[in-house]
C-alpha positions in Angstrom: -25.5 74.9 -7.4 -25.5 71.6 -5.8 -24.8 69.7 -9.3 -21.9 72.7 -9.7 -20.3 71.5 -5.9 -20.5 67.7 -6.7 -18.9 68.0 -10.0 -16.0 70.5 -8.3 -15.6 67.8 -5.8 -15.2 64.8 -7.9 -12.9 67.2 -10.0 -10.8 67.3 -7.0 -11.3 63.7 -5.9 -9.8 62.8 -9.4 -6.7 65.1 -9.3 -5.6 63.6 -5.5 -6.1 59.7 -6.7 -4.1 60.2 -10.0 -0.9 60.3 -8.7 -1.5 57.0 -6.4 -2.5 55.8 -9.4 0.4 56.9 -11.5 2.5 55.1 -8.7 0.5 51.7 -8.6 0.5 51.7 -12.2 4.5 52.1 -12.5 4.7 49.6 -9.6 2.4 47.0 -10.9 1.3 47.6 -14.5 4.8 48.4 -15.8 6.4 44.9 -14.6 3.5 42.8 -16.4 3.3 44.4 -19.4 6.9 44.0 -19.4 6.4 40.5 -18.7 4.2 39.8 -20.8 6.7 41.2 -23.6 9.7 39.4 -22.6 7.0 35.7 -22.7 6.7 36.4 -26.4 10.7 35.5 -27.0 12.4 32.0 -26.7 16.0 32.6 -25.4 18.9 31.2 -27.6 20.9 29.4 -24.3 24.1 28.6 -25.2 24.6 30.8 -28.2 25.6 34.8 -29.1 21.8 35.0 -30.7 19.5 37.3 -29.4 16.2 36.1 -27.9 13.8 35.0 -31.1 10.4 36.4 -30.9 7.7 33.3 -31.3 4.6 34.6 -30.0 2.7 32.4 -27.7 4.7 29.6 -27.9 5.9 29.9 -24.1 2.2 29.7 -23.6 1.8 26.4 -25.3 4.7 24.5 -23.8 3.3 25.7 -20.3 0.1 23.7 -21.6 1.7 20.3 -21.4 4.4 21.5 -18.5 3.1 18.7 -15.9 6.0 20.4 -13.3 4.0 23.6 -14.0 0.4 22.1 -12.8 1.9 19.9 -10.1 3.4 23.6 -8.7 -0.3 24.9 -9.0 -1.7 22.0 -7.6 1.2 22.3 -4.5 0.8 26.1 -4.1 -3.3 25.5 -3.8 -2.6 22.8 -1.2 -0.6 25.0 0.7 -3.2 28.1 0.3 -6.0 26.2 1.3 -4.6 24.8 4.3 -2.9 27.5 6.1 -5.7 29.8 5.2 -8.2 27.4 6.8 -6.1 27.1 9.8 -5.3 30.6 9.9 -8.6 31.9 10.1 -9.9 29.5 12.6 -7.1 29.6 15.1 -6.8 33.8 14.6 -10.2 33.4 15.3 -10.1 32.1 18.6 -6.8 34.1 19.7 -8.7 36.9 18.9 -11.9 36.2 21.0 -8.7 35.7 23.8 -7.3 38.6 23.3 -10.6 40.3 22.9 -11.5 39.8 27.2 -10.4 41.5 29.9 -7.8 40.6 32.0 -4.6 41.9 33.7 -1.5 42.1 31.4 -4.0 41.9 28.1 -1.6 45.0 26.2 1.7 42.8 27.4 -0.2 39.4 25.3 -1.3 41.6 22.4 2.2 42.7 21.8 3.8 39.1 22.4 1.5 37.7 20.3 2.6 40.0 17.1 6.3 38.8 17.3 6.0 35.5 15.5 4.8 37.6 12.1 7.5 40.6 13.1 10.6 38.3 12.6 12.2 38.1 9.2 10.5 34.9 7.4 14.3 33.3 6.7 14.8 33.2 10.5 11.6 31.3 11.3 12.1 29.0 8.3 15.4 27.9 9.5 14.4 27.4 13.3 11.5 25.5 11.9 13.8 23.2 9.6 15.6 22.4 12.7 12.4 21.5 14.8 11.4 19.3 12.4 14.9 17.6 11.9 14.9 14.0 11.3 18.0 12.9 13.6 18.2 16.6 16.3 14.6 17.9 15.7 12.5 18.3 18.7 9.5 16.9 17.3 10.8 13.7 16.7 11.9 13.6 20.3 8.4 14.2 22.0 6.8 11.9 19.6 9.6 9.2 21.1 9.5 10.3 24.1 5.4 9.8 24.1 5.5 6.5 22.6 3.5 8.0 19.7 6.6 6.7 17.2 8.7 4.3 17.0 11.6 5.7 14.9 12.1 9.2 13.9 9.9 10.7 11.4 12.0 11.9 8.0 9.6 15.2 8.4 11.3 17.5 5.4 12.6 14.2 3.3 9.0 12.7 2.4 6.4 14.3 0.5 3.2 14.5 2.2 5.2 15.2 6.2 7.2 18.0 4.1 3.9 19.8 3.4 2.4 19.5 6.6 5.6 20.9 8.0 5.9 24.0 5.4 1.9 24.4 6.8 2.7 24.3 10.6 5.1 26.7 10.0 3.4 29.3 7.8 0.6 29.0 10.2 3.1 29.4 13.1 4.6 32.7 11.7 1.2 34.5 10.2 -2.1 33.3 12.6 -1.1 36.1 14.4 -1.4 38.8 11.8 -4.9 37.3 11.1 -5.6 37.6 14.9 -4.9 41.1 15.1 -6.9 41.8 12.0 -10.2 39.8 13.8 -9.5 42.1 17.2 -10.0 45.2 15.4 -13.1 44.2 14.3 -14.2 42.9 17.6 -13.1 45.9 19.2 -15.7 48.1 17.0 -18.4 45.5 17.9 -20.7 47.5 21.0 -20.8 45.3 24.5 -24.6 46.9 23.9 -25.5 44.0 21.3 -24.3 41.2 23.4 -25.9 42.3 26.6 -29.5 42.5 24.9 -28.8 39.3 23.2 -28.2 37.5 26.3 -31.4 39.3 28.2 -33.4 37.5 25.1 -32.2 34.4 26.1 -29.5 34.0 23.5 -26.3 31.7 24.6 -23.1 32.5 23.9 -22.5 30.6 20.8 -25.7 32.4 19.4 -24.2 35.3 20.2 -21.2 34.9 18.7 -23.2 33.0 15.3 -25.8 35.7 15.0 -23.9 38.8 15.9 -20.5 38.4 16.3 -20.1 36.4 12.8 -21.8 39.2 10.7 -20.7 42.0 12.3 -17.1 40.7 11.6 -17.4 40.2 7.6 -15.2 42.6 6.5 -12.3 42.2 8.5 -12.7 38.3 7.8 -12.8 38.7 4.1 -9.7 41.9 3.8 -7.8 39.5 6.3 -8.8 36.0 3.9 -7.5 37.9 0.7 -4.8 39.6 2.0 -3.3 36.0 3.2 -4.6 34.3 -0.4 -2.3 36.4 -1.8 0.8 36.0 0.0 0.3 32.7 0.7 0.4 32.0 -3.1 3.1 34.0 -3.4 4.9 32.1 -1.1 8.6 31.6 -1.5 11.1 32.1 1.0 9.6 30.2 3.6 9.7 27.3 1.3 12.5 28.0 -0.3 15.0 27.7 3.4 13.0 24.7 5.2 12.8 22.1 2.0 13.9 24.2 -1.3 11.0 22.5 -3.0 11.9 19.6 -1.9 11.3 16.1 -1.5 11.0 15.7 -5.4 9.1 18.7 -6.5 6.3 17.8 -3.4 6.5 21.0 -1.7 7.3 23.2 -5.3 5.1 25.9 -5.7 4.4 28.2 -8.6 7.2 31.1 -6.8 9.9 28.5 -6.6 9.7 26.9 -10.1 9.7 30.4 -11.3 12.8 31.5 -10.0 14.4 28.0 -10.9 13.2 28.7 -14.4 15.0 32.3 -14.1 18.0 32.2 -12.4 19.0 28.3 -12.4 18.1 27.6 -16.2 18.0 30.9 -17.6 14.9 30.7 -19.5 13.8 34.0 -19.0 11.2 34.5 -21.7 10.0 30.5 -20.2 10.1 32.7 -17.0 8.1 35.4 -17.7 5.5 33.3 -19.1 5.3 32.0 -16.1 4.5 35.1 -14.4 1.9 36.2 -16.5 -0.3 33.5 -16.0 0.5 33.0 -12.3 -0.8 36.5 -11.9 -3.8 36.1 -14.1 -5.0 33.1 -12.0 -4.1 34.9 -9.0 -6.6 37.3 -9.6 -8.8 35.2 -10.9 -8.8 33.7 -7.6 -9.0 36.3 -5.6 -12.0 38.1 -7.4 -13.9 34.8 -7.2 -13.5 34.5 -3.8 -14.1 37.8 -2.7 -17.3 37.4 -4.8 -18.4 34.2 -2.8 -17.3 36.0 0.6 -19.5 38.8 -0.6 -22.5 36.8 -1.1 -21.6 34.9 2.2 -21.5 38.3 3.8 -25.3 39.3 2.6 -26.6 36.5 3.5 -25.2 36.2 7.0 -26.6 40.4 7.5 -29.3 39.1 6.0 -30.1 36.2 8.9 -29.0 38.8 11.7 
């Protein structure tokens, strides 16, 4: 009877995830395989010629495409950093917002409106803040004595990519904050109190309880910004445009170049394929190392 009720149930299970299924497939399945068709075709620019089918040979020119690794190698720059920074500032805006004190629903709400407004608009007020000749950065720094001229913040390489960081950081902390008070929130005042009657200090506290108990919303809130964070495009796209010679390109940006500027759509698509591959790839090898991370943090508490 039991066997009989499980079976029934997994029956049903089954027949309410296949259409979410049916949908993420269509969504997501349907535009790689697609992709993945489209990479096997060189296009014929310039002429009446249909697209010539040549197999993997998109996949070999992105071999020894150095603009395609120094993308990669600017997207990972840009992932690393801002997730870092992310996670550690979110951190401590959610321990914040995580105490009691008069007006705290009034903060949490203020403190979601940097990731509620559209991305274009914060990348343009950011280009402006960092403007060489008008930008108000420049101006503390003078005013401060740190400088002595204005700082060329979106025309250089290496200041272009600390100012596409600041700003993504700027925008998205906060999402990462809200993600961290959730978990705090399910965290019982009950653990703390006996930690602190054993003679724990807060910082043990926060290592030996706080840190393990808030795992999973550190790893779902570390993959979901992996993954738009490597995806990024708009953001980029507004303040520098990949600019200062290809410094701040990343993989999103020399794809739609590829696409819509040079027309190489089968080049394109290529492109997209493995960008997704190595996306997951990523991702799965990270959430495996986050995994272990998590066991072995339960594992001390």
């Amino acid at each position: 009877m039991t066997t009989t009720i499980r079976d029934r149930e997994r029956r049903t299970g089954w027949l309410l995830i296949i259409p979410a299924m049916l949908v993420l497939a269509f969504v997501y399945a349907y535009p790689i395989l697609r992709s993945f068709w489209l990479s096997l075709f060189t296009e014929n620019l310039g002429t009446q010629l249909q697209p010539v089918f040549t197999g993997l040979s998109n996949y070999g020119r992105m071999i020894q495409d150095g603009r395609f690794w120094q993308t990669i190698a600017n997207t990972m720059v840009f992932t690393i950093s801002t997730l870092v920074l992310e996670l550690i500032l979110g951190m401590g805006i959610a321990l914040v917002l995580n105490q009691a004190f008069r007006g705290r629903g009034a903060v949490r709400t203020i403190s979601i409106l940097p990731w509620a407004l559209p991305t274009a608009l914060i990348a343009t007020t950011w280009a402006w803040i960092f403007n060489d000749q008008f930008g108000v950065v420049n101006d503390i720094l003078l005013r401060l004595g740190i400088i002595q001229t204005g700082i060329n913040w979106l025309g250089n390489p290496t200041p272009a990519m600390i100012s596409v960081i600041i700003a993504d950081v700027w925008k998205t902390t906060s999402f990462v904050a809200i993600l961290l008070l959730a978990g705090l929130q399910s965290i019982s005042n009950d653990l703390y109190e006996a930690h602190a009657l054993e003679g724990a200090t807060p910082w043990q506290s926060f290592r030996q309880i706080t840190l393990p108990l808030l795992m999973p919303q550190i790893l779902i809130a570390s993959l979901f910004r992996f993954a738009q964070a490597f995806g990024i495009f708009d953001l980029i796209q507004v303040m520098t445009g990949g600019e200062p010679g290809g410094a701040t390109e990343t993989v999103s940006i020399y794809i739609y170049a590829t696409v819509m500027r040079y027309l190489d759509f089968g080049y394109g698509a290529a492109l997209v394929v493995v960008t997704f591959v190595l996306l997951i790839a990523v991702v799965a090898l990270a959430a495996f190392f986050l995994s272990k991370l998590r066991s072995a943090t339960v594992g001390d508490l």
